[in-house]
C-alpha positions as CSV (number, residue, x, y, z in Angstrom):
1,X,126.8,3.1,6.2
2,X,124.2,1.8,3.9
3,X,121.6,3.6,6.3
4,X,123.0,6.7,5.9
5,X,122.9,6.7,1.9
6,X,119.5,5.5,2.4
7,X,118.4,8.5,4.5
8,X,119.9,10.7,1.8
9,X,118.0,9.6,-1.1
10,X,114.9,10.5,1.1
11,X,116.6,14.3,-0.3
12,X,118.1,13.1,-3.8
13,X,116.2,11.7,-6.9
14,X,112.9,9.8,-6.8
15,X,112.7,11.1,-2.9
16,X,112.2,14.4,-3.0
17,X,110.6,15.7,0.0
18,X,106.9,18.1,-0.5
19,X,107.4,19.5,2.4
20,X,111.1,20.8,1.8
21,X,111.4,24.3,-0.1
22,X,113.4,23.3,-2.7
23,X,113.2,19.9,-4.6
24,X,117.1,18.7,-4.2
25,X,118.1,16.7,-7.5
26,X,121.1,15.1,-7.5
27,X,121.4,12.5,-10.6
28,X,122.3,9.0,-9.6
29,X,124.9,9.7,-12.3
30,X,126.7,12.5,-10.2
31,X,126.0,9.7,-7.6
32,X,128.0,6.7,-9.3
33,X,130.9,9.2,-10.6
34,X,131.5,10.2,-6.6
35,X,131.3,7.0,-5.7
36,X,133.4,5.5,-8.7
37,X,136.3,7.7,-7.1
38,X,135.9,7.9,-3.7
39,X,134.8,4.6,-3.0
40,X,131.4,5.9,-1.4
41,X,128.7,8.6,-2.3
42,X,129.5,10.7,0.2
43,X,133.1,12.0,1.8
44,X,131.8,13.1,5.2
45,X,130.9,9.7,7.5
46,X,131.4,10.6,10.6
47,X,131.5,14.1,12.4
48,X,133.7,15.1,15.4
49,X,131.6,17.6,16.5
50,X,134.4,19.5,18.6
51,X,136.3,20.2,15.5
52,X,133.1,21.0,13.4
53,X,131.5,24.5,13.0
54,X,128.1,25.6,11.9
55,X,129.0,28.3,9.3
56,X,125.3,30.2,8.7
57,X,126.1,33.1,5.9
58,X,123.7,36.2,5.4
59,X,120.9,35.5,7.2
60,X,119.6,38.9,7.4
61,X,116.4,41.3,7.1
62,X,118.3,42.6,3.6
63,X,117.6,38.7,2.3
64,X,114.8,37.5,4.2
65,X,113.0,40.3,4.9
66,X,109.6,40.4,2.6
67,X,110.0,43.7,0.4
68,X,113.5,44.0,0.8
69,X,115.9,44.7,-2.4
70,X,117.5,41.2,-2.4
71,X,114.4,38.9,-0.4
72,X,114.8,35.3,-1.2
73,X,111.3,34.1,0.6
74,X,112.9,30.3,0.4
75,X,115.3,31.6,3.4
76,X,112.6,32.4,5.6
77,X,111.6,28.6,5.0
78,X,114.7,27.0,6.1
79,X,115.1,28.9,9.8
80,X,113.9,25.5,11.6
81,X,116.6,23.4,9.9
82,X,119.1,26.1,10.6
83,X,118.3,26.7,14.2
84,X,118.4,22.7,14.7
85,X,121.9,22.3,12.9
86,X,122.8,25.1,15.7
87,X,121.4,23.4,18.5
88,X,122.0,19.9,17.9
89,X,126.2,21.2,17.6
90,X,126.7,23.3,20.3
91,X,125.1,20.0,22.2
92,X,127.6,18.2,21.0
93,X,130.4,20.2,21.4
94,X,130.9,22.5,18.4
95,X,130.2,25.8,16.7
96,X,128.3,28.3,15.7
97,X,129.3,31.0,13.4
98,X,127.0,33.6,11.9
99,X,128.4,35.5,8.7
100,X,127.0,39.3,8.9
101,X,127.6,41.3,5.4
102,X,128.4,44.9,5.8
103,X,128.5,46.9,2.6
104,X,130.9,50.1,3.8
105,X,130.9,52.9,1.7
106,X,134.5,52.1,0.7
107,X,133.2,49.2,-1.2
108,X,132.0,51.5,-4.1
109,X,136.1,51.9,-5.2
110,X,137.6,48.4,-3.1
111,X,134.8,46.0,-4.7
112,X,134.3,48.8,-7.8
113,X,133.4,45.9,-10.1
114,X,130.8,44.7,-8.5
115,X,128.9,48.2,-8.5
116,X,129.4,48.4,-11.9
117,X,126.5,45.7,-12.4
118,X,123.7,47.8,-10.9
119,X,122.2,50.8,-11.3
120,X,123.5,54.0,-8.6
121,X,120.6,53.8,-6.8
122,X,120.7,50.0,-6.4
123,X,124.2,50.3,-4.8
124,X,123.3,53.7,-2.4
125,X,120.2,50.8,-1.4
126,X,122.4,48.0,-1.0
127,X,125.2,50.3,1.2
128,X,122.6,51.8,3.4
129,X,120.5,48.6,3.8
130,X,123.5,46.4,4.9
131,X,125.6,49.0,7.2
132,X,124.9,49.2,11.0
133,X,121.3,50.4,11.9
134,X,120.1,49.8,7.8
135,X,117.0,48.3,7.6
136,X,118.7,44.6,6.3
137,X,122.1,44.8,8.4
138,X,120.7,42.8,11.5
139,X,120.1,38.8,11.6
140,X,116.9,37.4,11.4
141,X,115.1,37.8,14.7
142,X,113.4,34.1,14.3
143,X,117.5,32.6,14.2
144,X,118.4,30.9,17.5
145,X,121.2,33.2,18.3
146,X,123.2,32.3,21.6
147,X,126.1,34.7,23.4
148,X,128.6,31.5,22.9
149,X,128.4,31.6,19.1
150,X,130.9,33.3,16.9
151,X,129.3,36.5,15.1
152,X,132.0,37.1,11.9
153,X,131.6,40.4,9.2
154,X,132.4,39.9,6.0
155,X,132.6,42.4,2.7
156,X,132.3,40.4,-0.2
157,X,130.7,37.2,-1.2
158,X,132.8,35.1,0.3
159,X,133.8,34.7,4.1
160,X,137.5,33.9,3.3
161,X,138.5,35.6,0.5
162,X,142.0,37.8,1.5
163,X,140.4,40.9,3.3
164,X,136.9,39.8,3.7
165,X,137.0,38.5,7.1
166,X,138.3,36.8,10.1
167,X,136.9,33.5,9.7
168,X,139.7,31.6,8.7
169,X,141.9,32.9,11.4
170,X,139.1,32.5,14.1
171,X,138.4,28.8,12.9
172,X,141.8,27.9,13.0
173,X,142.3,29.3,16.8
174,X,139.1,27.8,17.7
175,X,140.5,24.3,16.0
176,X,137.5,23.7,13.5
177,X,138.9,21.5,10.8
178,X,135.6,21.0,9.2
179,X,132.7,23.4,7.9
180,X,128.9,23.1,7.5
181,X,127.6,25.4,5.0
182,X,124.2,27.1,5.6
183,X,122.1,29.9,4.5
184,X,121.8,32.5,1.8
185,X,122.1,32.7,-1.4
186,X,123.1,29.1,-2.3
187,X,124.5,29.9,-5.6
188,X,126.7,33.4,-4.0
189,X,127.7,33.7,-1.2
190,X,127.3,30.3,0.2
191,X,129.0,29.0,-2.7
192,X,131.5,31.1,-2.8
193,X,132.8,30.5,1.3
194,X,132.2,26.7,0.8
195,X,133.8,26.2,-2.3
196,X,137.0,28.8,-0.5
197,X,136.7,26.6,2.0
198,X,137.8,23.9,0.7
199,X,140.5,25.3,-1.1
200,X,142.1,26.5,3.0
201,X,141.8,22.3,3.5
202,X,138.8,22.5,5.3
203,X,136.3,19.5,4.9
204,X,133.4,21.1,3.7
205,X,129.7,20.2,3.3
206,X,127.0,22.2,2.2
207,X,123.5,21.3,3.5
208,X,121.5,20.8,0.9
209,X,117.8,21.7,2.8
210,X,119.8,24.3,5.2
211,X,120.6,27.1,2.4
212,X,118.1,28.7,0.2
213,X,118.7,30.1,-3.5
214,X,116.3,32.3,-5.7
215,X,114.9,29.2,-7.2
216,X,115.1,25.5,-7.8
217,X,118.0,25.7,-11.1
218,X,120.4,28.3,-9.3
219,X,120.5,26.2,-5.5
220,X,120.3,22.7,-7.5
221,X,123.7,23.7,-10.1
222,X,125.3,24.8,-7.3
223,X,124.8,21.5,-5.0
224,X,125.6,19.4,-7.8
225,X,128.7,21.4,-8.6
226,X,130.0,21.1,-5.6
227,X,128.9,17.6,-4.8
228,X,131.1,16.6,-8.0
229,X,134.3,18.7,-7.5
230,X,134.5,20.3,-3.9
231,X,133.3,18.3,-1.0
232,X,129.8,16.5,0.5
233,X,126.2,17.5,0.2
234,X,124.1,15.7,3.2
235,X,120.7,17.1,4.5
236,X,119.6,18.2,7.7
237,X,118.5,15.0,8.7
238,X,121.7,13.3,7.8
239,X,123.6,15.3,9.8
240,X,122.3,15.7,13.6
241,X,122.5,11.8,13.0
242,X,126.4,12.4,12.3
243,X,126.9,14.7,15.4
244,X,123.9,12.4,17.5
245,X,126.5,9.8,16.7
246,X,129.6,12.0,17.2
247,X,127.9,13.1,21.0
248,X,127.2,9.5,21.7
249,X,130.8,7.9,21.0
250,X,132.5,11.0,23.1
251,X,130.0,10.3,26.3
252,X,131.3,6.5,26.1
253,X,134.5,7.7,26.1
C-alpha cells in the first residue's frame, strides 16, 4: 500500500508532473484529514475490474474541437490517458461508457434556466452544435472507440440526474458497482455525474490527469472537493496498476 501512496504523490504536492496538462495540487492537509477518517489517503485499493466501468463524459468536437463555442484545448491533451484507462479495462474485464450530450430543442423550456444564462444566439449555437449531424455532436475521432463499449446520451450536466439518461439503469444491468470519472469539463459535467454517482452508492473516483477543466483553479477545486467529501482521486498511473493487479489475481484464480 505504501507504494501506491507513493506513486500518487508523483501527481499531488511537491510532484507535480511537467509533462501533465494540469498541475494537480492536493494539500497534504486534505491528505491527513482523509486519512485521519478513513484510516488511509485513499478509499479505492484495489479494483475488480469486472464490476468497474470507465465512465468518459463529453468528449466531443463541441469541447475539443479548436474554434468551437465551448473548446477546452486541455481535453485534447488528456486523449492518451483516456484511451489507455479504456484499453487497460476492457483487458481486464470491464467497461467502457462514452457520455454523448445532445442539446434537443426542447431543452430551451425543460432546462429553461440554463438558457437563461446566455445570450439567444449562444443557445441556437449550443442546440445546433450538440444535436445529430452539428458540427460538435460526434466524439473525438482520436478516442479509441470499440463496438463493445456502451455509448449513453445525456441532456444535462449530469449523466444520472432523473431524466437525463440511462446510465444508471444500464450500469446496474451490466453489474458495475464502481465508476471511473473521465473527461470534460472537470468542474461540470464531470463533477456533477461523479459527485451523483456517489449519491446512487457507487464507489466513485475521478482521475485526476484523465479529465480536463478550463484551467488549473476550476479542475484543482473540484478534485479537492471531491477528494474531501465524495469519493477517491488516483491518476492514470495509479490505476491500470489497480486493474494490472485486479487482471493478475483473476488469471490465478
Amino acid at each position: 500500500r505504501g507504494a501506491m501512496i507513493a506513486a500518487a504523490s508523483n501527481h499531488w504536492p511537491g510532484g507535480g508532473r511537467e509533462n501533465f496538462m494540469h498541475k494537480v495540487n492536493i494539500p497534504q492537509a486534505y491528505i491527513d484529514r482523509v486519512t485521519a477518517r478513513g484510516g488511509r489517503a485513499h478509499s479505492v485499493e484495489s479494483l475488480n475490474a469486472n464490476k468497474t466501468a470507465l465512465i468518459v463524459v463529453d468528449m466531443q468536437n463541441y469541447f475539443m474541437g479548436e474554434g468551437q463555442p465551448s473548446e477546452c484545448p486541455v481535453a485534447r491533451e488528456i486523449v492518451p490517458n483516456v484511451n489507455r484507462l479504456a484499453d487497460t479495462l476492457r483487458r481486464a474485464g470491464g467497461l467502457v461508457v462514452w457520455i454523448q450530450t445532445l442539446a434537443g430543442r426542447e431543452t430551451l423550456e425543460s432546462w429553461s434556466t440554463y438558457y437563461e444564462r446566455m445570450t439567444p444566439e449562444k443557445g441556437e449555437g449550443r442546440i445546433s452544435g450538440m444535436s445529430p449531424g452539428g458540427s460538435g455532436y460526434d466524439l473525438w475521432p482520436d478516442l479509441d472507440v470499440r463496438e463493445a463499449d456502451e455509448v449513453v446520451i445525456k441532456n444535462r450536466y449530469s449523466a444520472f440526474i432523473r431524466g437525463s439518461s440511462n446510465l444508471e439503469e444500464m450500469l446496474r444491468r451490466r453489474g458495475m458497482d464502481t465508476i471511473l470519472i473521465t473527461g470534460v469539463s472537470t468542474s461540470t459535467c464531470c463533477e456533477s455525474t461523479a459527485r451523483d454517482g456517489m449519491m446512487l452508492n457507487f464507489r466513485t473516483m475521478m482521475i485526476s490527469d484523465g479529465c480536463a477543466a478550463p484551467d488549473d483553479y476550476l479542475h484543482n477545486a473540484t478534485l479537492n472537493n471531491f477528494y474531501l467529501q465524495f469519493g477517491d482521486v488516483q491518476s492514470t498511473d495509479d490505476v491500470v496498476a489497480l486493474l494490472d493487479a485486479s487482471a493478475k489475481a483473476a488469471a490465478a484464480e
